[in-house]
C-alpha positions in Angstrom: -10.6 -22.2 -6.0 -13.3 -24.6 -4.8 -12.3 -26.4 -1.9 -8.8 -26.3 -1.2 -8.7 -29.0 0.8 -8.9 -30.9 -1.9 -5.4 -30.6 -2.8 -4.1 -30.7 0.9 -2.7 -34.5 0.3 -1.2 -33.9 -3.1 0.2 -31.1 -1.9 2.2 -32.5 1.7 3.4 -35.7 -0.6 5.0 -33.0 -3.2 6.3 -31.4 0.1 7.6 -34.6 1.1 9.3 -35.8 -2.2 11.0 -32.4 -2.0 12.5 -33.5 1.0 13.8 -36.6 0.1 15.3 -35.2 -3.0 17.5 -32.7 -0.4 15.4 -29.9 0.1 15.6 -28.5 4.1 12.6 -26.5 3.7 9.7 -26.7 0.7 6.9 -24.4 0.7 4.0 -24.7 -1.5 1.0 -22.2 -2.5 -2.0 -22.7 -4.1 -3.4 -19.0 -5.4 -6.3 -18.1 -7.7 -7.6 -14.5 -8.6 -10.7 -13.5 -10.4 -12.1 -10.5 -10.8 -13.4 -8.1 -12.7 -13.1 -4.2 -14.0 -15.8 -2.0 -16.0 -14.1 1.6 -16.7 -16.2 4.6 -17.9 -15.0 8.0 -18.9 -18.0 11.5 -20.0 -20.9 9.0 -19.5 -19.5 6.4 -21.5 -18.5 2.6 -21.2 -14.9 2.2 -22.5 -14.4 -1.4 -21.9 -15.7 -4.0 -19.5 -13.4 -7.0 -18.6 -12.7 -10.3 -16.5 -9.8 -12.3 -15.5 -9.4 -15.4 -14.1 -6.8 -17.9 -13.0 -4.2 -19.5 -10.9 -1.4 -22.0 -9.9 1.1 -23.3 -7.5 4.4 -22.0 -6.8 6.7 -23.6 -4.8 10.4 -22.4 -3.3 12.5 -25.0 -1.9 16.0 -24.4 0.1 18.6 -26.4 -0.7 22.1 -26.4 1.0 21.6 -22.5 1.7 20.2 -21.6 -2.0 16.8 -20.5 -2.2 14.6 -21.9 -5.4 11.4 -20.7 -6.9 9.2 -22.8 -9.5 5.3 -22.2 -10.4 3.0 -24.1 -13.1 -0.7 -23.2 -13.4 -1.4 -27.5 -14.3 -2.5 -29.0 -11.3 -2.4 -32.7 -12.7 0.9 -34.8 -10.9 3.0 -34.4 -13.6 3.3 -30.5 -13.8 3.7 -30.8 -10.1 6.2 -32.3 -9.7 8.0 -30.8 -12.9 8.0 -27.6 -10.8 9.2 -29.0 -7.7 12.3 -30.2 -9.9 12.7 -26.9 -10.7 12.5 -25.4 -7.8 15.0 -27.8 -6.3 17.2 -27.6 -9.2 17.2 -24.5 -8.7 18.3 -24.3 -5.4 21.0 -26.1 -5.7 22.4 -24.4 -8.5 22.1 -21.2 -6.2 23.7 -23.0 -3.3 26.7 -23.3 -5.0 26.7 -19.7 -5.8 26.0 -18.2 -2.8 28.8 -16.7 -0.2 26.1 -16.6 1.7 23.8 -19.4 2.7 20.3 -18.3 3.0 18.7 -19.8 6.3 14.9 -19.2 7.8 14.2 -17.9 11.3 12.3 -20.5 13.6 9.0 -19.5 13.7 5.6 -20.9 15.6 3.5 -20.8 11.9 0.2 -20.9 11.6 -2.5 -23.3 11.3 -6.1 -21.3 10.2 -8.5 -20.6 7.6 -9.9 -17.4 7.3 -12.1 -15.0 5.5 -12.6 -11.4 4.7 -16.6 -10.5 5.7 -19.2 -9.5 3.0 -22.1 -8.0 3.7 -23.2 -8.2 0.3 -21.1 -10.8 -2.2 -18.7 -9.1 -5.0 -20.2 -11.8 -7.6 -23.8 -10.3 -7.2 -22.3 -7.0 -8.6 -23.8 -6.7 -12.1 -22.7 -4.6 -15.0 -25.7 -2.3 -15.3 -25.4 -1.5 -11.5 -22.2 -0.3 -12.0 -22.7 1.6 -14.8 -25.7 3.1 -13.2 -23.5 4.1 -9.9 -20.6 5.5 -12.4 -23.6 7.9 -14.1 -24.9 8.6 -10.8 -22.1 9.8 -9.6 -20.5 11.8 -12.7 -24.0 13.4 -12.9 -23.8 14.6 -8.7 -20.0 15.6 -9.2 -20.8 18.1 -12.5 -23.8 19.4 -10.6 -21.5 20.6 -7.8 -19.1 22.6 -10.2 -20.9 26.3 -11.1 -18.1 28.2 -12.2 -16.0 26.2 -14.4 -15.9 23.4 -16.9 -15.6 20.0 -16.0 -14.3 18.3 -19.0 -13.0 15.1 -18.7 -14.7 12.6 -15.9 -13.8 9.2 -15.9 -14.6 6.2 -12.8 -13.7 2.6 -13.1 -15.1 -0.2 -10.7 -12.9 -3.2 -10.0 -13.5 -6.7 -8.2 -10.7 -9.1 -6.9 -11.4 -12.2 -5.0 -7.8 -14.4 -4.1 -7.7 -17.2 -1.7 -4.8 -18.9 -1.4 -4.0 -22.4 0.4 -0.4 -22.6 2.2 1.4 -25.4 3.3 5.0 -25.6 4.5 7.5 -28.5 5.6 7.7 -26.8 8.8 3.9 -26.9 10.0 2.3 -24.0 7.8 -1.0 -24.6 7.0 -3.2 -21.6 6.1 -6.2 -21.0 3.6 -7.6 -18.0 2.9 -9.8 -15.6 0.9 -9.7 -12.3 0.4 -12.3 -10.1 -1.3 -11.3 -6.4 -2.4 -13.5 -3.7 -4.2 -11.8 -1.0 -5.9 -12.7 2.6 -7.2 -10.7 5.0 -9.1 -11.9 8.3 -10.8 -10.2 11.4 -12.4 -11.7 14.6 -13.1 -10.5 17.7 -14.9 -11.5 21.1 -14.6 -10.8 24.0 -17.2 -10.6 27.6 -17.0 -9.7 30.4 -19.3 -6.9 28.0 -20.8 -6.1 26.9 -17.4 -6.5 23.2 -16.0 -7.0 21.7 -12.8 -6.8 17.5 -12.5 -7.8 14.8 -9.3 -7.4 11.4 -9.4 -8.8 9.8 -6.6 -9.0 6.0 -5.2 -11.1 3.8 -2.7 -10.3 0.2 -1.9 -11.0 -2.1 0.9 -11.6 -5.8 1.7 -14.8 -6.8 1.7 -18.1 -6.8 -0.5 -20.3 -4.6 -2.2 -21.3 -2.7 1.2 -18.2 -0.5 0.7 -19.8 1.7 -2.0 -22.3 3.0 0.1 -19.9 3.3 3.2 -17.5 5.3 1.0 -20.0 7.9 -0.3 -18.2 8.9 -3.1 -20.5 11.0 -5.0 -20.6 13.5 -1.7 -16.7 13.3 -0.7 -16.0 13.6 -4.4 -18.4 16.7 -5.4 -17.2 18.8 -2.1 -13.7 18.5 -2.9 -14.3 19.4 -6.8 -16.3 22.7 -5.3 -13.4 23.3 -3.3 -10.7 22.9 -5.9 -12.8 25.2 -8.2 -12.4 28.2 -5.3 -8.4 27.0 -5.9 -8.3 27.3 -8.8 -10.2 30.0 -10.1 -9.0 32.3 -6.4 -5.8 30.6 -5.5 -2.8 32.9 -5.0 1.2 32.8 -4.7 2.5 31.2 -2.0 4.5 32.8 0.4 8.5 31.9 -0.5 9.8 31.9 3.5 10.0 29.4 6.4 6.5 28.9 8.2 5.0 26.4 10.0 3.2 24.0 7.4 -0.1 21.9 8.3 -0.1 18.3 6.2 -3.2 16.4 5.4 -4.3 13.2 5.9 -3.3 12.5 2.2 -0.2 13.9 2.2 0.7 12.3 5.6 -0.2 9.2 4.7 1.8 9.3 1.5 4.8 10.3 3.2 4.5 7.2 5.8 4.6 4.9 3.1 7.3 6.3 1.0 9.4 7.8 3.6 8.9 5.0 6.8 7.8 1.9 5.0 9.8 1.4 2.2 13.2 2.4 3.9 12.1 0.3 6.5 11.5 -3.0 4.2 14.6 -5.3 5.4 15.5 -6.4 1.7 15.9 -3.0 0.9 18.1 -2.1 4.2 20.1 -5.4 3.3 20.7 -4.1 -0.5 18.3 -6.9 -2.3 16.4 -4.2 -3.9 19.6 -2.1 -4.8 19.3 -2.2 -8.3 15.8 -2.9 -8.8 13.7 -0.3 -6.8 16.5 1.6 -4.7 18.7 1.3 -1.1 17.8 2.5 2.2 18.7 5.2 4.4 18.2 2.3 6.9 21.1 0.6 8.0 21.6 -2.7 10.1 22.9 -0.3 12.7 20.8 2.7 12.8 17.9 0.1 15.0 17.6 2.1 17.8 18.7 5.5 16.9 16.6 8.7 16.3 14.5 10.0 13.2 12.2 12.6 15.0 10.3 14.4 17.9 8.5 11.7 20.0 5.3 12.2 17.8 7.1 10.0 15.7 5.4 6.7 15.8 4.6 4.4 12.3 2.1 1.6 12.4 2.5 -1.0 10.1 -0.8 -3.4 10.8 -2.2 -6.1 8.6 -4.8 -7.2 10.8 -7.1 -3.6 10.1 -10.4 -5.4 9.3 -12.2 -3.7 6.3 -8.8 -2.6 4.6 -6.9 -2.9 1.3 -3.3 -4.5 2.6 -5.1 -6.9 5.0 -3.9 -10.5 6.0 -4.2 -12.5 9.0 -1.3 -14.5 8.0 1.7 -13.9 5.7 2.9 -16.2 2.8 5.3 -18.2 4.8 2.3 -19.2 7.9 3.6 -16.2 9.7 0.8 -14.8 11.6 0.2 -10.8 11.3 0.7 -8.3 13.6 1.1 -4.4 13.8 4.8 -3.3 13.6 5.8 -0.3 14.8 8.8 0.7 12.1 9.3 4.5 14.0 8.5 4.6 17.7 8.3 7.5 19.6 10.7 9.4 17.6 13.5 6.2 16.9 14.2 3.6 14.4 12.3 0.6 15.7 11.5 -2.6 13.9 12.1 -3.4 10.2 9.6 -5.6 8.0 10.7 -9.1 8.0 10.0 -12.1 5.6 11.7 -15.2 7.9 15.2 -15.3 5.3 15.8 -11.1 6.6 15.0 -12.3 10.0 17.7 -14.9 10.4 20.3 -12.6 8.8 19.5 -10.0 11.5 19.1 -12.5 13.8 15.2 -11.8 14.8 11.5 -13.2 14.3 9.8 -12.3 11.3 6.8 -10.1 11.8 4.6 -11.5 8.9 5.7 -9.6 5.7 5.9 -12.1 2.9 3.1 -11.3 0.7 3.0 -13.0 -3.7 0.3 -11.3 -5.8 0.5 -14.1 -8.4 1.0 -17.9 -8.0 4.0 -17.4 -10.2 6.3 -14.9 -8.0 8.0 -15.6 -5.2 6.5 -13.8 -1.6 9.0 -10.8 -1.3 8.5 -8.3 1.9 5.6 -6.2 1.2 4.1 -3.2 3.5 0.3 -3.6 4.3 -1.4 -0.4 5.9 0.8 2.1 7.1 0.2 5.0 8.9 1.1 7.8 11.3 -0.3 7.2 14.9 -2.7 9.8 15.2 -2.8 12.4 18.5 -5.6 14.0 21.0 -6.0 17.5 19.1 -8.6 18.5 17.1 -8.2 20.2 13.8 -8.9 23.4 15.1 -6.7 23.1 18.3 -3.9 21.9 15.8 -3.8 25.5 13.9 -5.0 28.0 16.3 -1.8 29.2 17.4 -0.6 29.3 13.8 -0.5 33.5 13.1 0.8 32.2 9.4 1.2 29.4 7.8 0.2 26.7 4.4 -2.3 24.3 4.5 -1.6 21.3 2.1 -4.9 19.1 2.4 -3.9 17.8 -1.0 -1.1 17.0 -3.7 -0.7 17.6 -7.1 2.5 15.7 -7.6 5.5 14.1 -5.3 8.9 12.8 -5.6 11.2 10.7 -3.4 14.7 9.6 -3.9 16.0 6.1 -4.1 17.2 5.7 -0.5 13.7 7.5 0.8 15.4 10.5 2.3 15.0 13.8 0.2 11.4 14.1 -0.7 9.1 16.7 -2.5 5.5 17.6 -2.2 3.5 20.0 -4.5 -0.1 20.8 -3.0 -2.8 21.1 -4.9 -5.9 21.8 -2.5 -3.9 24.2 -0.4 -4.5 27.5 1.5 -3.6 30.4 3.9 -3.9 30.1 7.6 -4.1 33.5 9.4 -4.2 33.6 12.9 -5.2 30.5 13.7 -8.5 30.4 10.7 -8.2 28.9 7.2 -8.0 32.0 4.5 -7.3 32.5 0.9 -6.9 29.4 -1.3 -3.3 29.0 -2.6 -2.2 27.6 -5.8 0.6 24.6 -5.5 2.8 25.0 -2.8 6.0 23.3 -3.2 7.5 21.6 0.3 11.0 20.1 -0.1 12.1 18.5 3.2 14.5 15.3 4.1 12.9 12.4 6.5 14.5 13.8 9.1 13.4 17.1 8.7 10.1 15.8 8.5 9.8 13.9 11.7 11.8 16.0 13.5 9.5 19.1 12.6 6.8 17.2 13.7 5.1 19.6 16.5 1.9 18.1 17.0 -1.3 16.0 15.1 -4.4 16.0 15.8 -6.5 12.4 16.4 -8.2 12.4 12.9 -7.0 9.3 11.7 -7.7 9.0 7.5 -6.7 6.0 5.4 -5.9 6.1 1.5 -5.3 3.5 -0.4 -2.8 2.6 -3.5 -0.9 -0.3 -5.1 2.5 -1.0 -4.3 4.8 -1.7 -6.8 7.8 -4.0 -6.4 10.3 -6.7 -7.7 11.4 -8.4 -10.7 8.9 -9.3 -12.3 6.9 -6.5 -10.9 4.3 -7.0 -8.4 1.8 -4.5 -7.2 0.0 -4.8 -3.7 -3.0 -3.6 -2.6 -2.0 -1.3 0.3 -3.1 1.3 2.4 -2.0 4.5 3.7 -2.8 7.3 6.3 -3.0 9.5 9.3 -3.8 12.8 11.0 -3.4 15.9 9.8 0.0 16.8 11.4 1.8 20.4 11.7 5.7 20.9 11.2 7.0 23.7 12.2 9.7 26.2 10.6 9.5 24.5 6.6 10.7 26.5 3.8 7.6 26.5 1.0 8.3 28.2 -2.4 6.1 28.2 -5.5 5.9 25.6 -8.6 8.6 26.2 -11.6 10.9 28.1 -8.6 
């Protein structure tokens, strides 16, 4: 992007034209992303790539109607083409609107800021990577004795955005943000039987977080361990038993069942027909989901990670929310249009992907707040139970309350020691089973990351998700194809 102060000028007189030409409010946003992605599958390169590019998009509100408008021409004239639009726009929603949209008063920001590298992104080259991808195939079939690994693949992705914000109402924020991304999948084969992992890393920063990750070690342990699964793993037990959750699972489960029913466009019915509803009504603030072990973090500002932001796409500045505290319904995510209709402050949760969508609410890094127990004190009273560290496969439905997990590292605990390996568990709970089965966690806090998909046109977000290893007590488990 250069130096985006370059554009600062141009870009407060096409937020002042929009306000002569009716426009209450005009917001405008600068955004580039570049990157690049190498993927590699049995040794090979399968393709190498780069992308590059950006624009401005700009909303205006007029008369209560909310407009959007992008162009990726930066001379005046494709400017202020796109504020037109964007006020046009407006209008023409005003007029349809029963309900005018307004903006919560907010104290925005004024900032630039950075995510730290150790070692730049850019200096990444393509034989490095395809060195580290062999290095780390070669580690990972090493580790596997007694079956065939047949299929490994590992892809390596850059993404640098920085974004320059500026709003009638004081916002002024520039940022940059580099992430590093690593994906691999692996599968094993046995006797006409199959076992398959995809796994993911991500974070904000440079090209220190291959090494921090250590993802030929992580990886090669857990592909020995799913080998004793798969080639030792029995039936599981078909009755109600207390059930120990991993990090992986937990974390998955905060995302899908806490912060997406806790996004206020979907509690309001915006993403009705688009992504689902909510089991999250206006009313239900305040009321009870779980044991008091229930507490969700939703927190931006976690240095290092994939959702992170100091400020959101409206100036807003970040902050942790807490969306389930202490057992209750606490505190939705809020863009500043969801906050005015519930009449509250937005807590920072605007976040665009492209210069050419609109910021809709977006989670960051969510998570389970983790407890005081170790793992061992966390299953030593257990006489019998399942231990899910992985999963195979999940389901939710559309309003985030009946959910489904199918293990896939999973085993045995017998008085209070992990035993015989167990092939796919199936746990089918609601969310308020789940949190209000919640007996205890212990204080190993894990984060996983993913990309979270949303809107019309789609957007995916870098986000991450986590938490201890938690036990529920009294959940029915049955076997796959029951």
């Amino acid at each position: 992007m250069g130096d985006p102060f370059v554009y600062e000028d141009v870009f407060l007189k096409l937020i002042d034209r929009g306000l002569k030409n009716g426009a209450s409010y005009v917001e405008v946003r600068l955004q580039t992303d570049e990157g690049s992605s190498i993927t590699m599958r049995n040794g090979k390169v399968l393709g190498f790539s780069t992308f590059g590019g950006g624009g401005v998009g700009i909303r205006a509100l007029v008369e209560g109607g909310m407009g959007f408008a992008s162009t990726n021409k930066m001379d005046g004239e494709s400017l202020d083409k796109a504020l037109a639009s964007a006020v046009s726009a407006a209008r023409s929603a005003s007029r349809l609107k029963k309900r005018k949209i307004g903006l919560s008063d907010e104290r925005l920001g004024r900032a630039s800021y950075e995510a730290y590298q150790k070692k730049r992104l850019e200096d990444l080259s393509f034989e490095f990577l395809t060195e580290e991808g062999k290095r780390v195939e070669s580690e990972v079939r090493d580790s596997v004795k007694r079956t065939k690994l047949s299929v490994f693949s590992i892809s390596f992705s850059t993404h640098i955005q920085e974004k320059l914000i500026l709003t009638s109402d004081g916002a002024h924020i520039s940022s940059k943000v580099p992430r590093l991304y690593a994906s691999l999948n692996f599968v094993l084969e046995d006797g006409g039987k199959t076992m398959q992992r995809w796994r993911e890393y991500s974070g904000s920063g440079g090209a220190e977080l291959l090494e921090e990750w250590k993802i030929e070690s992580e990886v090669s342990e857990e592909a020995k361990r799913l080998e004793t699964v798969m080639l030792f793993g029995v039936s599981p037990p078909k009755e109600k038993l207390d059930v120990v959750l991993g990090q992986e699972i937990v974390g998955l489960a905060m995302h899908e069942s806490s912060g997406h029913p806790m996004e206020a466009d979907r509690i309001l019915g915006r993403e009705a027909a688009q992504a689902g509803e909510s089991f999250v009504k206006p009313e239900s603030f305040g009321t009870k989901i779980g044991s008091p072990l229930a507490t969700v973090i939703e927190d931006p500002t976690i240095p290092g990670s994939s959702g992170f932001y100091l400020f959101d796409d409206e100036g807003v500045p970040a902050k942790p929310r807490y969306l389930y505290k202490e057992g209750y319904i606490n505190e939705p995510l809020l863009n500043r249009e969801t906050a005015f209709m519930l009449a509250r402050k937005s807590n920072g949760s605007a976040r665009a992907m492209s210069y050419a969508a609109e910021p809709l609410i977006r989670m960051s890094n969510t998570y389970l707040e983790p407890g005081d127990k170790s793992f061992e004190e966390l299953i030593e009273d257990i006489s019998f139970g399942i231990y899910m560290r992985s999963y195979m496969e999940w389901n939710i439905d559309d309003i985030r309350w009946n959910q489904r997990y199918v293990g896939l590292e999973s085993y045995i605990i017998k008085n209070g020691e992990i035993g015989d390996p167990v092939r796919n568990p199936v746990m089918e709970v609601t969310t308020g089973e789940f949190y209000g089965k919640l007996f205890a966690k212990d204080k190993n806090l894990k984060f996983f990351p993913g990309t979270c998909g949303k809107g019309e046109p789609h957007q995916g977000v870098p986000v991450w998700f986590g938490g201890p290893n938690v036990r529920l007590i009294g959940i029915g488990i049955k076997s796959l194809g029951d």
